[in-house]
TIBAMI-382285 format. One record per residue (C-alpha): residue in one letter; x negated, y, z. Coordinates in steps of 0.2 Angstrom, whole numbers, plus 5000, padded with zeros to 4 digits. Each point is the difference from the previous one (the first is absolute). Layout:
+------+------+------+------+
: resn :    X :    Y :    Z :
+------+------+------+------+
:    a :    X :    Y :    Z :
...
+------+------+------+------+
//
This chain:
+------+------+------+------+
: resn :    X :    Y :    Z :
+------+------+------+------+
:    x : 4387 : 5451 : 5645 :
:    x : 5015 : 4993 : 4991 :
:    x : 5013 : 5012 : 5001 :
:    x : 5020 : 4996 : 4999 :
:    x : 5011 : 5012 : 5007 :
:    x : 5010 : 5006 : 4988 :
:    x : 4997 : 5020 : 4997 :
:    x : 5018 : 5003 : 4996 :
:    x : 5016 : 4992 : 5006 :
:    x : 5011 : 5004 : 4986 :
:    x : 5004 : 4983 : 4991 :
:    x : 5015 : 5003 : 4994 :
:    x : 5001 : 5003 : 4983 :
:    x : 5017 : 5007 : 4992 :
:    x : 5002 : 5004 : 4983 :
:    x : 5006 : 5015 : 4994 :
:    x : 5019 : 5003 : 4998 :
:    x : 5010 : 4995 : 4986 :
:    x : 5008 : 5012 : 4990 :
:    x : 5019 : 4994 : 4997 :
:    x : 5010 : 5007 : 4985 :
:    x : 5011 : 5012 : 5012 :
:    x : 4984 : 5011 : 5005 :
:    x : 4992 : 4997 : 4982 :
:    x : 5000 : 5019 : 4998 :
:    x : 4993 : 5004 : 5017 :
:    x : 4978 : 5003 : 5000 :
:    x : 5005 : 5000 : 5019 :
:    x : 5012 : 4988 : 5006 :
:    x : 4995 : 4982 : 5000 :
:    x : 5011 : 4984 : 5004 :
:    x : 4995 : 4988 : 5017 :
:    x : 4986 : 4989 : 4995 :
:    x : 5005 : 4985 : 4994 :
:    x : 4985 : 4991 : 5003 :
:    x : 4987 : 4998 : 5013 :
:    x : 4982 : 4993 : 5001 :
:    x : 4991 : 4996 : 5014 :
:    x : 4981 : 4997 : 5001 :
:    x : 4992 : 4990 : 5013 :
:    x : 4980 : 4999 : 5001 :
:    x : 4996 : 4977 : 5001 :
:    x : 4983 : 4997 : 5010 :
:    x : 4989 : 4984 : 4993 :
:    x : 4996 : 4985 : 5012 :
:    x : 4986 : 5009 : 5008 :
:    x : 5010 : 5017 : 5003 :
:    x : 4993 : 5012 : 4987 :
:    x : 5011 : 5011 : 4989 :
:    x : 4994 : 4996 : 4982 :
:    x : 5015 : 5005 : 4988 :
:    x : 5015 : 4987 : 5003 :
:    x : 5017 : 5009 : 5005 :
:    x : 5017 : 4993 : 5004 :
:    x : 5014 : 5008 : 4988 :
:    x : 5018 : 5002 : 5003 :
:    x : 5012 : 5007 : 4988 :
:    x : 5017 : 5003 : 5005 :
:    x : 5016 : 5008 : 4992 :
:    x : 5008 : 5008 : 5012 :
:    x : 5011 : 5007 : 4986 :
:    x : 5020 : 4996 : 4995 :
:    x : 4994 : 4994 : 4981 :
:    x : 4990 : 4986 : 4995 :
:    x : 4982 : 5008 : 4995 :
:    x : 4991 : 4988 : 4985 :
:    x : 4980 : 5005 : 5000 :
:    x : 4987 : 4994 : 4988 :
:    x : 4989 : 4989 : 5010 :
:    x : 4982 : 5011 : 4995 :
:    x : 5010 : 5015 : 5007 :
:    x : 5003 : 4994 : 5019 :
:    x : 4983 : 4995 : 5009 :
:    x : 5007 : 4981 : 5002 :
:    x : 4989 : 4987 : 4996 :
:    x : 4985 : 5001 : 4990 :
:    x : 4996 : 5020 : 4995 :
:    x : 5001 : 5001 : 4982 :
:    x : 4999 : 5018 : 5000 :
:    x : 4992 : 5016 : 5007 :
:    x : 5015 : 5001 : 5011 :
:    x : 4991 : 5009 : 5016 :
:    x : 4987 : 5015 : 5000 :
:    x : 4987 : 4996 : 5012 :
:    x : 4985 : 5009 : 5008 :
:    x : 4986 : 4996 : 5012 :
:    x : 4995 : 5013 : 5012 :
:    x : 5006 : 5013 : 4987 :
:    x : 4995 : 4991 : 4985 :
:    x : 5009 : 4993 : 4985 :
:    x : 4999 : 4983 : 5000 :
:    x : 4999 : 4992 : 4984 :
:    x : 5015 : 4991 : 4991 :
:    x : 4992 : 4982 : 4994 :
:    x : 5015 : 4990 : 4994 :
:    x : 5009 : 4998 : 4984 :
:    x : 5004 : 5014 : 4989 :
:    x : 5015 : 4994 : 4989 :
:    x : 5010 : 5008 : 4983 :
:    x : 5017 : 4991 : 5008 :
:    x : 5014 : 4996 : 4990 :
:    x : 5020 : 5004 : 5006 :
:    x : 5002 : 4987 : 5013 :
:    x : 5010 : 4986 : 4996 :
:    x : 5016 : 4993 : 5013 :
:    x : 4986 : 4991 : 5009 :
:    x : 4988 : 5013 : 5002 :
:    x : 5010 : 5007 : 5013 :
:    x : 5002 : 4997 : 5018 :
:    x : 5017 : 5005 : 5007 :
:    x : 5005 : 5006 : 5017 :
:    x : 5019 : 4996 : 5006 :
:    x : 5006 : 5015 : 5013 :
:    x : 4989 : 4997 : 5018 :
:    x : 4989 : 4983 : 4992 :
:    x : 4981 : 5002 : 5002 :
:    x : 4986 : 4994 : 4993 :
:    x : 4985 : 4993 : 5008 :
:    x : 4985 : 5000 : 4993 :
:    x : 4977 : 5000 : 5004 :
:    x : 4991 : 5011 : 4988 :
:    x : 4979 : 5001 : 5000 :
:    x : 4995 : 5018 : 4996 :
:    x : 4984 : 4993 : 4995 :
:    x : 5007 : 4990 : 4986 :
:    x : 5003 : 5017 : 4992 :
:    x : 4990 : 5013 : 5008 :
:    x : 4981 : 5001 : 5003 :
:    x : 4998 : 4998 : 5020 :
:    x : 4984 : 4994 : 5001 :
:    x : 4995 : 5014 : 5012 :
:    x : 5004 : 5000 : 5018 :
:    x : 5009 : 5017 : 5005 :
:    x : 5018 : 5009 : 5003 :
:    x : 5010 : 4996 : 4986 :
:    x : 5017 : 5011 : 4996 :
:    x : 5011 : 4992 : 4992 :
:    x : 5015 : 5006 : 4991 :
:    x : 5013 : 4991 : 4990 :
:    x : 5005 : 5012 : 4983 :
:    x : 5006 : 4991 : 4986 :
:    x : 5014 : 5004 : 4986 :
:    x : 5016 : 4991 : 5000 :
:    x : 5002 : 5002 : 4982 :
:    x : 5008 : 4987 : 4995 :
:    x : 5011 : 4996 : 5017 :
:    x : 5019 : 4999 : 4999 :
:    x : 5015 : 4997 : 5009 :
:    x : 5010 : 4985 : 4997 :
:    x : 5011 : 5010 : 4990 :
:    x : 4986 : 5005 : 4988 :
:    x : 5000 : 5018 : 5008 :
:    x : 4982 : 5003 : 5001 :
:    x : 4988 : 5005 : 5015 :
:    x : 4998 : 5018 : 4995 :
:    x : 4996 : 5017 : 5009 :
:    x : 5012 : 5014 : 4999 :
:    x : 4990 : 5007 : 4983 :
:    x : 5000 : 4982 : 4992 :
:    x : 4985 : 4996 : 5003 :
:    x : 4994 : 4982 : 5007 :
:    x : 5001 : 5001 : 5020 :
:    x : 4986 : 4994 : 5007 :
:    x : 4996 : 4989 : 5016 :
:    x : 4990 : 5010 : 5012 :
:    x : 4993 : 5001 : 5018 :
:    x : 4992 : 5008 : 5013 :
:    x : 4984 : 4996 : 5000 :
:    x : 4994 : 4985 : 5011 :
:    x : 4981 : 5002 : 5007 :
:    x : 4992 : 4984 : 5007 :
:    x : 4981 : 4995 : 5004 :
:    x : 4995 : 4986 : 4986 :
:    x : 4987 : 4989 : 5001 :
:    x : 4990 : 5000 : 4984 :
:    x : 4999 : 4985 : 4990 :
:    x : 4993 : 4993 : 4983 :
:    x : 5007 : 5010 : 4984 :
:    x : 5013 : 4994 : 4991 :
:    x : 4994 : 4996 : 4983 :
:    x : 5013 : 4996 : 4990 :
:    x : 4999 : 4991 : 4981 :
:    x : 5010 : 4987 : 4993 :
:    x : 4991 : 4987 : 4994 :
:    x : 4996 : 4998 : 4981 :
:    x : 5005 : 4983 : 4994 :
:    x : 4997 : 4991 : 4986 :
:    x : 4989 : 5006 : 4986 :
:    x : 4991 : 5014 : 4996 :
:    x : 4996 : 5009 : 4983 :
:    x : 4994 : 5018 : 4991 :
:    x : 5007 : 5002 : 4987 :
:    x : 4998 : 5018 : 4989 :
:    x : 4992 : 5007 : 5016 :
:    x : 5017 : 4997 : 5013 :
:    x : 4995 : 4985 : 5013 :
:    x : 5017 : 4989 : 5002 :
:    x : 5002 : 4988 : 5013 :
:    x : 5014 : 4987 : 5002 :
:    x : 5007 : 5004 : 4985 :
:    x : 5005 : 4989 : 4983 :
:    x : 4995 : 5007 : 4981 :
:    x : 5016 : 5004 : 4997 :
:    x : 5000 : 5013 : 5016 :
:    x : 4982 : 5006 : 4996 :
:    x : 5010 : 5007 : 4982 :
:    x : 5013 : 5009 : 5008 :
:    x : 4987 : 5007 : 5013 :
:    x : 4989 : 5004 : 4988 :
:    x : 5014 : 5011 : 4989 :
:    x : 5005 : 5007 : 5017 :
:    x : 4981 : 5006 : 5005 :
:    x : 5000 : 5009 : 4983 :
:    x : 5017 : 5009 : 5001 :
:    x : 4995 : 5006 : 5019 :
:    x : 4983 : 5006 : 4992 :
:    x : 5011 : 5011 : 4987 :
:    x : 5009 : 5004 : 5012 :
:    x : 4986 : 5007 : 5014 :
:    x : 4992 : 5008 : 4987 :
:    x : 5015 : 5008 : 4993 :
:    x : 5005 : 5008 : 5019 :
:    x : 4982 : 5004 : 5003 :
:    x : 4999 : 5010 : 4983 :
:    x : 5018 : 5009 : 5007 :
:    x : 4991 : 5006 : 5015 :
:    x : 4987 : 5005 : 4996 :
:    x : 5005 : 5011 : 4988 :
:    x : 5010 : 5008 : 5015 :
:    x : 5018 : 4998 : 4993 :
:    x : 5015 : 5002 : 5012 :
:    x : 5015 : 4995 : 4990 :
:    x : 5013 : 4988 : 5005 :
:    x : 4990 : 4986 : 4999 :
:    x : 4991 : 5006 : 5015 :
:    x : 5011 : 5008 : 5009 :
:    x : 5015 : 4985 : 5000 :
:    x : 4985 : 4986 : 5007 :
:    x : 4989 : 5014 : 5012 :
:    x : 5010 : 5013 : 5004 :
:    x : 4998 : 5021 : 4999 :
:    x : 4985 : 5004 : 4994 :
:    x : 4985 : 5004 : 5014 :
:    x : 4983 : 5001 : 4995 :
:    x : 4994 : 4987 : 5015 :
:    x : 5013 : 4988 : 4995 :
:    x : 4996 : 5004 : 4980 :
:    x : 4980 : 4996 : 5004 :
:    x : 5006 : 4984 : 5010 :
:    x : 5011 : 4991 : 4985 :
:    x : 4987 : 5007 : 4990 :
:    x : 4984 : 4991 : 5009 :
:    x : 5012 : 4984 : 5000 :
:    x : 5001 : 4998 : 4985 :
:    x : 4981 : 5002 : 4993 :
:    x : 4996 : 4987 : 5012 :
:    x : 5016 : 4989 : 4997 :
:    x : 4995 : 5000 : 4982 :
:    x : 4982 : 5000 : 5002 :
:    x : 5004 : 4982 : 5014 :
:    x : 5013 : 4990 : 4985 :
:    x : 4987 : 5004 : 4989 :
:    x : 4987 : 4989 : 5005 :
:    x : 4996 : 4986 : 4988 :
:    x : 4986 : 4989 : 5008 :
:    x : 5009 : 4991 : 5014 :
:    x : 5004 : 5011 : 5013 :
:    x : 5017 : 5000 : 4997 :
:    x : 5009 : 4982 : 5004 :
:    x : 5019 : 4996 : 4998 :
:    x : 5006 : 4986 : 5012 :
:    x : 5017 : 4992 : 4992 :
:    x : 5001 : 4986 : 5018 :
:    x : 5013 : 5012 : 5006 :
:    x : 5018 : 4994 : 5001 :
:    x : 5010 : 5010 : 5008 :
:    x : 5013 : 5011 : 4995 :
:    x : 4991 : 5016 : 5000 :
:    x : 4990 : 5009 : 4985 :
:    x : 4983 : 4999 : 5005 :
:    x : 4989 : 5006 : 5016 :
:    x : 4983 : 5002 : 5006 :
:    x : 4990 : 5003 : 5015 :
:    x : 4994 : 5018 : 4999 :
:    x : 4980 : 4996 : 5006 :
:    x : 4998 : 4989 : 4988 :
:    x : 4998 : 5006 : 4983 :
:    x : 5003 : 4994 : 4985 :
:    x : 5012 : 4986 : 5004 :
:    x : 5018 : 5001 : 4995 :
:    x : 5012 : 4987 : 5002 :
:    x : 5012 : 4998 : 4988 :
:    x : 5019 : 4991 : 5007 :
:    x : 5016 : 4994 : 4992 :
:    x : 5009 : 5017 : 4998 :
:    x : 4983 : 5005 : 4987 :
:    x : 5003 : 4986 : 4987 :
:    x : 5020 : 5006 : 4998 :
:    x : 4993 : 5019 : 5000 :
:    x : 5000 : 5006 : 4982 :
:    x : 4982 : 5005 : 4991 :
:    x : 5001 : 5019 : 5002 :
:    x : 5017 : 5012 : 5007 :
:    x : 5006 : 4999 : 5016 :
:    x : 4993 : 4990 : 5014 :
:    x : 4989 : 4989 : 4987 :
:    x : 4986 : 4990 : 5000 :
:    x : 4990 : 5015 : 4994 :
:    x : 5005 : 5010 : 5013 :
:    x : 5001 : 4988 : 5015 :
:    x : 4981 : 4998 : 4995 :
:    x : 4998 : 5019 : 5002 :
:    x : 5010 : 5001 : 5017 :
:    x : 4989 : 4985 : 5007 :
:    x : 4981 : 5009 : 4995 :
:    x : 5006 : 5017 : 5008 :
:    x : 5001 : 4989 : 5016 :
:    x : 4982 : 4997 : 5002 :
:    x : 4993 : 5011 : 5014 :
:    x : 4985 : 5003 : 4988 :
:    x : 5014 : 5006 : 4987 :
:    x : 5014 : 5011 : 5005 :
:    x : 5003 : 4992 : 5018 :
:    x : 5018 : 5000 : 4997 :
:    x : 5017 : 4995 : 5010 :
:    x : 5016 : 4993 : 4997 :
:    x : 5011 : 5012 : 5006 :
:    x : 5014 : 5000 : 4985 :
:    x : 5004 : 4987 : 4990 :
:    x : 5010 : 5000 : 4985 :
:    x : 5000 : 5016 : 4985 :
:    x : 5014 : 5006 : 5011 :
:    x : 4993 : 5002 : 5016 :
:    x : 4984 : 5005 : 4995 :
:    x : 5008 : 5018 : 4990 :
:    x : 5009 : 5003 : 5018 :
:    x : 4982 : 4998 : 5008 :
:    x : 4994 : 5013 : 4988 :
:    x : 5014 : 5012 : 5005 :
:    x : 5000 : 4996 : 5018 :
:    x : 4980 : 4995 : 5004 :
:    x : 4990 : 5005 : 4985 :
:    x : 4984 : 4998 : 5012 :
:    x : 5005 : 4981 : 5002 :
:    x : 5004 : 4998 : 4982 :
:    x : 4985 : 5003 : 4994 :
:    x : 4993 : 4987 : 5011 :
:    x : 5016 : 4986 : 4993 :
:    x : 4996 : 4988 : 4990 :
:    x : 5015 : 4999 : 4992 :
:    x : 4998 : 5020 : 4998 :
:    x : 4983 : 4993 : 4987 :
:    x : 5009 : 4987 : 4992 :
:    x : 5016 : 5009 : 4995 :
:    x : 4987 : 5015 : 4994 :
:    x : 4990 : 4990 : 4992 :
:    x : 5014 : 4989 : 4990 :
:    x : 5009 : 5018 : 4996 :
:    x : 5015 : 4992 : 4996 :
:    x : 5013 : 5009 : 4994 :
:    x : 4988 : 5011 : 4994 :
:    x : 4994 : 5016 : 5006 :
:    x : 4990 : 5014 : 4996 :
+------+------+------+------+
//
C-alpha cells in the first residue's frame, strides 16, 4: 500500500544564526538568522514521493549574503549537502566528490535583504534512494566560504565556518532505481607505464604521469611516518591531539592509499574531459577513476595544493580507500578542524593531502 503522509510536519528549514562582529567574542549569543530555507516534498505525475523537493532560500537579514552555489541546495546537488537516513539508516552519498578551488566572483549566488531563491532539487541525483522507507532528512553543510557583501565572512562566534542546518524532515519515499552516476569517458583511451588515461592528449599523459610518481613518494613517505608511530607536528597540525583510535585510522589510510596509487596495471585511470573550475573529483563507488579539472594543470608538481597531492586527496575518496569527506578546504581550514574536530579531520581530505605534501615541513 503506497504510503504518502508525511511523518513529520516540520518543513521549514532555517539555518543557524550568524555570528556578527559585535558578539564575535560570545560561544553563547548568536545574531537573528539572516537566512532562511524552506523545504517542501514534490510528488511525480502519478502521486509517489521519490526524492524531488521544492527549495526556497530567503534572506530575511539587513545585509546582502553572497553563497557559493555548491553550498545552498539550489539547483543541481554538487555536494553531500544533506545527511540522510532511511528507517534509521545512513543513506549513502553518491554524487561528486570535488578538491574545489576558491570561488571565483561567478561562483557565488548573492541574496539582496528579503529576495528568495527558488529552486527543485532530486535527492536521488546525489543520494542512494532506491529503497522504499522513512527517510530523514537533514540539511548540514559548512558555509566556509560565504561572505557578506562587505567581505565580512559567515562565521560562528569561534571563527569557524557557520553551517546551514535544520530540523530533521521525515517523509515516506517511494523507492526508485539507484543513482549510478559516471561521466562519460570521451575520446581515446590508452595504458601507458601501468596508469589508464582517458580523454587526454600526450602532453597531459606526461604531466600526469610525473604527478602519479610524486603522489607515490608522497604515500609512501606518510605511510612510513605512521607507521613508525611518530606524533610530531607534522601529525598533529593536519589530525589533531594524538588518540590511539584516530592514530590507527590515518594509519590504516594511508597503507591502503599507498597500496590504491600504487597499482600499475590499469586499474587506475585519469580522465582529463573535465572543464570546470575545480581541482579534480570523483565518485566514491567507483574506484580508481579520478578526474582531473582546470585548477590541476595550473597546480604546481609537488607543495601546496599540487597536482601530486590533489591526486592523493582524490584516491582517499574511494569508499574501498579511506571513504573520506570534504569537510575543510584549504591548509587553513583544515589545521582549525584539527584543533576543533580532530575525529572529522582524520576523515578530510584535504587533512591527507596537506599531510601527505608536508609543506612547510614538519617533523
Amino acid at each position: 500500500m503506497k504510503r504518502t503522509s508525511l511523518i513529520s510536519a516540520a518543513i521549514g528549514f532555517s539555518l543557524v544564526g550568524i555570528i556578527s562582529a559585535a558578539t564575535a567574542q560570545s560561544q553563547l549569543v548568536r545574531a537573528p538568522t539572516p537566512l532562511q530555507v524552506d523545504l517542501t516534498p514534490v510528488a511525480d505525475a502519478d502521486g509517489q514521493q521519490r526524492g524531488q523537493f521544492a527549495v526556497t532560500v530567503r534572506n530575511t537579514g539587513t545585509r546582502a549574503a553572497r553563497v557559493p552555489k555548491w553550498e545552498l541546495p539550489l539547483g543541481e546537488l554538487d555536494g553531500s549537502l544533506f545527511e540522510v537516513q532511511r528507517d534509521g539508516r545512513a543513506v549513502d552519498y553518491v554524487g561528486r566528490l570535488v578538491k574545489r578551488a576558491a570561488p571565483r566572483a561567478e561562483d557565488f549566488v548573492t541574496l539582496q535583504p528579503g529576495e528568495a531563491r527558488q529552486a527543485q532539487i532530486d535527492l536521488a541525483d546525489a543520494y542512494d534512494l532506491s529503497r522504499s522507507g522513512n527517510y530523514t532528512i537533514h540539511l548540514n553543510a559548512s558555509l566556509q566560504y560565504a561572505a557578506f557583501a562587505d567581505g565580512e565572512r559567515i562565521q560562528r562566534a569561534d571563527g569557524q565556518p557557520q553551517t546551514v542546518s535544520s530540523a530533521p524532515l521525515t517523509v515516506w519515499l517511494d523507492g526508485r532505481g539507484r543513482a549510478v552516476r559516471n561521466d562519460l569517458m570521451v575520446g581515446p583511451q590508452a595504458v601507458v607505464n601501468g596508469i589508464n588515461y582517458a580523454s587526454c592528449s600526450s602532453s597531459q599523459i606526461s604531466t600526469i604521469g610525473s604527478a602519479v610518481n610524486a603522489a607515490r613518494t608522497y604515500s609512501q613517505n606518510a605511510k612510513t611516518y605512521l607507521n613508525g608511530g611518530s606524533t610530531g607536528a607534522r601529525y598533529t597540525t593536519w589530525f589533531g591531539a594524538y588518540n590511539a583510535s584516530r592514530y590507527s585510522t590515518a594509519t590504516s589510510n594511508f597503507v591502503n592509499i599507498d597500496a590504491a596509487i600504487d597499482q600499475n596495471n590499469g586499474q587506475v585511470t585519469i580522465n582529463c574531459g573535465c572543464s570546470d573550475s575545480s581541482y579534480a573529483y570523483v565518485y566514491a563507488n567507483q574506484p580508481y577513476q579520478i578526474y582531473v579539472c582546470n585548477a590541476f594543470w595550473s597546480a604546481p608538481l609537488t607543495g601546496t595544493d599540487s597536482k601530486a597531492g590533489t591526486l592523493i586527496h582524490e584516491m582517499s575518496h574511494f569508499t574501498v580507500v579511506a571513504g573520506t569527506s570534504d569537510y575543510a578546504y584549504g591548509q587553513s581550514a583544515a589545521k582549525n578542524l584539527a584543533t576543533s574536530n580532530p575525529a572529522r579531520a582524520v576523515k578530510n581530505a584535504d587533512s591527507h593531502e596537506y599531510f601527505a605534501e608536508n609543506n612547510p615541513a614538519q617533523n
